[in-house]
C-alpha positions as CSV (number, residue, x, y, z in Angstrom):
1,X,-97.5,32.8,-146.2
2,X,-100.1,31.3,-144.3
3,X,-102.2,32.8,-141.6
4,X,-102.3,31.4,-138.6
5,X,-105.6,30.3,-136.7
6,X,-105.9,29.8,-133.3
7,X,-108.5,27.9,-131.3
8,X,-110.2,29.0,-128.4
9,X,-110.9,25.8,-125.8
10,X,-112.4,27.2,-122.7
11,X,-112.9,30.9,-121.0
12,X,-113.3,30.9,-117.2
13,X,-114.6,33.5,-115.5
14,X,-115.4,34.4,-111.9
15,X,-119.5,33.8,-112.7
16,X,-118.7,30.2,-114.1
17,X,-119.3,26.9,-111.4
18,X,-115.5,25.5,-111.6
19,X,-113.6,29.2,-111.2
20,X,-113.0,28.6,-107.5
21,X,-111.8,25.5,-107.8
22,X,-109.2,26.5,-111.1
23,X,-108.8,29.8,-108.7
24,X,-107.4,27.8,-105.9
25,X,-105.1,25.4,-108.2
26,X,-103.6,28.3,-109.7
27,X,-102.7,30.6,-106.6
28,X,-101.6,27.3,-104.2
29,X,-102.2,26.9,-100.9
30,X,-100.8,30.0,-99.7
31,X,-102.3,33.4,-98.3
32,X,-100.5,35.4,-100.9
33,X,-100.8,35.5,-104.1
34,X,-99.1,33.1,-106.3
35,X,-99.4,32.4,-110.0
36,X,-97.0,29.3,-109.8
37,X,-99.4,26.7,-110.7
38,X,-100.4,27.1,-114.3
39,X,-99.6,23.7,-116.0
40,X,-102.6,22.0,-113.3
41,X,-104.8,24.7,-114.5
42,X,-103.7,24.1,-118.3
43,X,-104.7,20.3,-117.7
44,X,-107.7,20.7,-116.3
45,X,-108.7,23.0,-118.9
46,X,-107.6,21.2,-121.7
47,X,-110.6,18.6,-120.7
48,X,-112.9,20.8,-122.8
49,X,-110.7,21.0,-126.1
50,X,-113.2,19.3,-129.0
51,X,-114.0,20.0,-132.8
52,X,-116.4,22.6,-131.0
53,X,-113.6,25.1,-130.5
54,X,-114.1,28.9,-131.3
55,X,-111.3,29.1,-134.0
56,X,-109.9,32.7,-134.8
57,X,-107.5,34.6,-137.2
58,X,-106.5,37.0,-133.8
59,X,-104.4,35.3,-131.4
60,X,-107.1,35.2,-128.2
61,X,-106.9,37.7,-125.7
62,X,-109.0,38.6,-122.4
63,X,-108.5,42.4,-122.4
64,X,-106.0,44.9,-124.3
65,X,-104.0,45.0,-120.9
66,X,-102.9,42.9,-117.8
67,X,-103.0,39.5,-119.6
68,X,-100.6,37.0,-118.4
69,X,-99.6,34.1,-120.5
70,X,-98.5,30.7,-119.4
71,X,-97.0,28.0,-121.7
72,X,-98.3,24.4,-122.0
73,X,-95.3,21.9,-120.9
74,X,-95.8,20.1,-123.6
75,X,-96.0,23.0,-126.0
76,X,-99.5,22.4,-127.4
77,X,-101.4,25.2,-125.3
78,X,-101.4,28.5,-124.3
79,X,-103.0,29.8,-121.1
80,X,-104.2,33.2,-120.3
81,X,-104.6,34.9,-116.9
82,X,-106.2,38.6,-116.0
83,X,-106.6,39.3,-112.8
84,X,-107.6,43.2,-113.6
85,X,-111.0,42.4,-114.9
86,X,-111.4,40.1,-111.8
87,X,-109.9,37.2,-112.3
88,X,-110.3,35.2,-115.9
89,X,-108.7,32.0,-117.5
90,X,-108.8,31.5,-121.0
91,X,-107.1,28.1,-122.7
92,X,-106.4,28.1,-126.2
93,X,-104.0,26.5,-128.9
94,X,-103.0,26.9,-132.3
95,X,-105.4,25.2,-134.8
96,X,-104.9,22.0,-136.2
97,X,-104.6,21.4,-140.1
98,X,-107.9,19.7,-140.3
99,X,-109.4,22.6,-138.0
100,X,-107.6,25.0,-140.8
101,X,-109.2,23.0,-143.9
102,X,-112.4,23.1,-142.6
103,X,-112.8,27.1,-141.6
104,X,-111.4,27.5,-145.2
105,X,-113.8,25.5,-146.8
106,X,-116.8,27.3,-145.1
107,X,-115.4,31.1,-144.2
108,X,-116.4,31.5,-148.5
């Protein structure tokens, strides 16, 4: 059985320029909180998906507790929200078999 491998596209946190703007997209235009807008979020992010990607035996994970996953529409990415360690995004997919060949030719 093979392992899996996962890659890791983008982490957004509240220090980064575009976490307002991903902030706002995700809660909607309302005065209470909202998490109903995850698939904008999961475009957006998906912008920065390139053969630079983190790639990982653990599936990703912002903290041990309070994560919140999203699923991609299209079933390609996974999007992660915690708003207990104020407010983080992290975008990330399962690897792709080239991305797989390549971390097994150099991880010797």
């Amino acid at each position: 059985m093979e392992k899996k491998l996962y890659s890791t596209v983008r982490f957004v946190q509240s220090s980064d320029e575009d976490y307002n703007r991903i902030e706002a997209v995700f809660s909607g235009l309302r005065t209470w909180y909202c998490e109903g807008n995850a698939q904008p979020v999961i475009d957006y992010l998906s912008d920065w998906d390139d053969e630079e990607n983190e790639l990982t035996a653990e599936e990703p994970m912002i903290a041990k507790m309070g994560d919140t996953r999203y699923a991609d529409e299209n079933g390609t990415y996974t999007l992660l929200y915690n708003s207990t360690i104020g407010g983080c995004f992290l975008l990330y997919r399962e690897a792709t078999e080239t991305e797989i060949d390549w971390h097994n030719d150099h991880a010797k």
